[in-house]
FINUPA-187148 format. One line per 10 residues: for each residue x, y, z of N, C-alpha, C. Coordinates in Angstrom, 2 decimals. Layout:
FINUPA-187148
X,Y,Z,X,Y,Z,X,Y,Z | ...
***
This chain:
FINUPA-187148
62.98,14.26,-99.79,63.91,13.75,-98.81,64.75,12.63,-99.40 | 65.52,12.73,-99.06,67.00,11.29,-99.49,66.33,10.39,-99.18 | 66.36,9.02,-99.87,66.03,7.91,-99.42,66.09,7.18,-98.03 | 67.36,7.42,-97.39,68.24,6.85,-96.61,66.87,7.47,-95.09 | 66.91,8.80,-95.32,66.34,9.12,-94.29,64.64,8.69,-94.17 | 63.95,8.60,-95.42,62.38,7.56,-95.85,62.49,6.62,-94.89 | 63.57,5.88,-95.27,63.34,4.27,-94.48,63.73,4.56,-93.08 | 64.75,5.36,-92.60,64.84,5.57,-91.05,63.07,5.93,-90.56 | 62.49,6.74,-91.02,61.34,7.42,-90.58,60.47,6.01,-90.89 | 60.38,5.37,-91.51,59.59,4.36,-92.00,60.12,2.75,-90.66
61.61,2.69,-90.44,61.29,1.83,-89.78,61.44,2.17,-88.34 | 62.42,3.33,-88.16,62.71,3.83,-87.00,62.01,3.46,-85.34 | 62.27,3.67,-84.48,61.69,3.50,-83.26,61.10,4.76,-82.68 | 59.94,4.96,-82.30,58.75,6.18,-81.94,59.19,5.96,-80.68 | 59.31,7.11,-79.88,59.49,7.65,-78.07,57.98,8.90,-77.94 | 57.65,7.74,-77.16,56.25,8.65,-76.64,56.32,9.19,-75.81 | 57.21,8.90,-74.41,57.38,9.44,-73.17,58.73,9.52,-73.02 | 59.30,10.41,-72.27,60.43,10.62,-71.51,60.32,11.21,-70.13 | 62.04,11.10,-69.69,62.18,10.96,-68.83,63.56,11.75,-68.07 | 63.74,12.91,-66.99,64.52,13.26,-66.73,65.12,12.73,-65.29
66.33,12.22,-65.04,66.59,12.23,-63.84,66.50,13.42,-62.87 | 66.85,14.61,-63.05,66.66,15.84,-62.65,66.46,16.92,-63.33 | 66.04,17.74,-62.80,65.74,19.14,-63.21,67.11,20.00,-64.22 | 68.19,19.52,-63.63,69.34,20.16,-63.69,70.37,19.35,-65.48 | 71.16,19.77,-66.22,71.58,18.90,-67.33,72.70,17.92,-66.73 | 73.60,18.10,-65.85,74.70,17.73,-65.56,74.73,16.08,-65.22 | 73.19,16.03,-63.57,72.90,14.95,-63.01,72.11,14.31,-64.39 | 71.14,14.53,-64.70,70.70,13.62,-65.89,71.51,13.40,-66.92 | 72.52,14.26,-67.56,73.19,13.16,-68.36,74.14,12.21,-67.77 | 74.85,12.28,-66.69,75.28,11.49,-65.86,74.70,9.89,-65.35
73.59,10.34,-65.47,72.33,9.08,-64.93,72.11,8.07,-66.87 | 72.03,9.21,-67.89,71.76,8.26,-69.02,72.91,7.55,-69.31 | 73.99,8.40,-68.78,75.53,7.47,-68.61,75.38,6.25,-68.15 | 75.54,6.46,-67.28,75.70,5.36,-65.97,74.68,4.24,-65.66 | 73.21,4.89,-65.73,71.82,4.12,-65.52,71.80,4.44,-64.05 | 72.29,5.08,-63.47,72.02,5.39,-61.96,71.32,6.55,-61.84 | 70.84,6.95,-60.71,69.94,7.89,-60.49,71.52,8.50,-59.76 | 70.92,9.88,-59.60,71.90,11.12,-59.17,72.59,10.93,-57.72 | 71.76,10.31,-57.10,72.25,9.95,-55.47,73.33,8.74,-55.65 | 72.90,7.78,-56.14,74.12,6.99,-56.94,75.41,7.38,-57.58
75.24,7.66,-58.17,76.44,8.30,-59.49,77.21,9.41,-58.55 | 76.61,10.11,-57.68,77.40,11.31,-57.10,76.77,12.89,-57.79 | 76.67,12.86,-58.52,76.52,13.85,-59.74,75.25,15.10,-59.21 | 75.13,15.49,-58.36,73.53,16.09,-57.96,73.37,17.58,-58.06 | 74.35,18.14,-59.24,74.37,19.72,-59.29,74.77,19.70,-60.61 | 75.26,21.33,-61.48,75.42,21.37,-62.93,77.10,20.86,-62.28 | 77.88,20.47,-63.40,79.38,20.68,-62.91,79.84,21.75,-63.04 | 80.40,22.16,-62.38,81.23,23.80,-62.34,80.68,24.38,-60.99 | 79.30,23.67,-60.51,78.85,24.73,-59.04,80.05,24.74,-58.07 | 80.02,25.34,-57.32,80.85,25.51,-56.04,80.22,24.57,-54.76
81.40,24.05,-54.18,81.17,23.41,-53.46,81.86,23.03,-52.84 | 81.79,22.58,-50.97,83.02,22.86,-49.99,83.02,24.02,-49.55 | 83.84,24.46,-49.22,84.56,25.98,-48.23,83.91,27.24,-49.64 | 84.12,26.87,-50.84,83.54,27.85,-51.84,82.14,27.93,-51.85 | 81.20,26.73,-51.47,80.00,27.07,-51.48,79.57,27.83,-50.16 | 80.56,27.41,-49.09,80.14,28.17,-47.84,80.06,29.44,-47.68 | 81.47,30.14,-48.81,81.69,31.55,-48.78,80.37,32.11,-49.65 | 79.59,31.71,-49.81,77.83,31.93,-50.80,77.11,32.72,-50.08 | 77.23,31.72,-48.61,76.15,31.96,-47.07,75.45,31.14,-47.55 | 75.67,29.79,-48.31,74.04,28.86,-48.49,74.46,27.94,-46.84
75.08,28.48,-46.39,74.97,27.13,-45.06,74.73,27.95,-43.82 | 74.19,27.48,-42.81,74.10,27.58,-41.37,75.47,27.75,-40.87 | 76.66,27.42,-41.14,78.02,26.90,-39.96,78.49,28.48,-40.25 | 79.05,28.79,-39.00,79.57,30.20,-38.86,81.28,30.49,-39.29
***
């Protein structure tokens, strides 16, 4: 291995645990953005879902 990368591994910082804001990629990288959780930030789906009058035309809602 290159030197350069020895000493990264040698002094580097170890992550034992992590952590997702959500299930989904969109809201969690949004949240490592920001530091807000998903209800905060706005962000609570992938971007690109449908949503409004387009998610209604789905049938995910009750309103007729």
């Amino acid at each position: 291995m290159p030197p350069n990368i020895d000493r990264l591994a040698a002094d580097g910082t170890v992550f034992t645990d992590g952590y997702a804001a959500c299930q989904v990629s969109s809201p969690s990288r949004a949240s490592i953005k920001t530091g807000l959780y998903p209800v905060r930030h706005g962000v609570t789906d992938w971007i690109g879902e449908l949503s409004g009058e387009d998610w209604h035309s789905m049938g995910r809602c009750s309103r007729q």
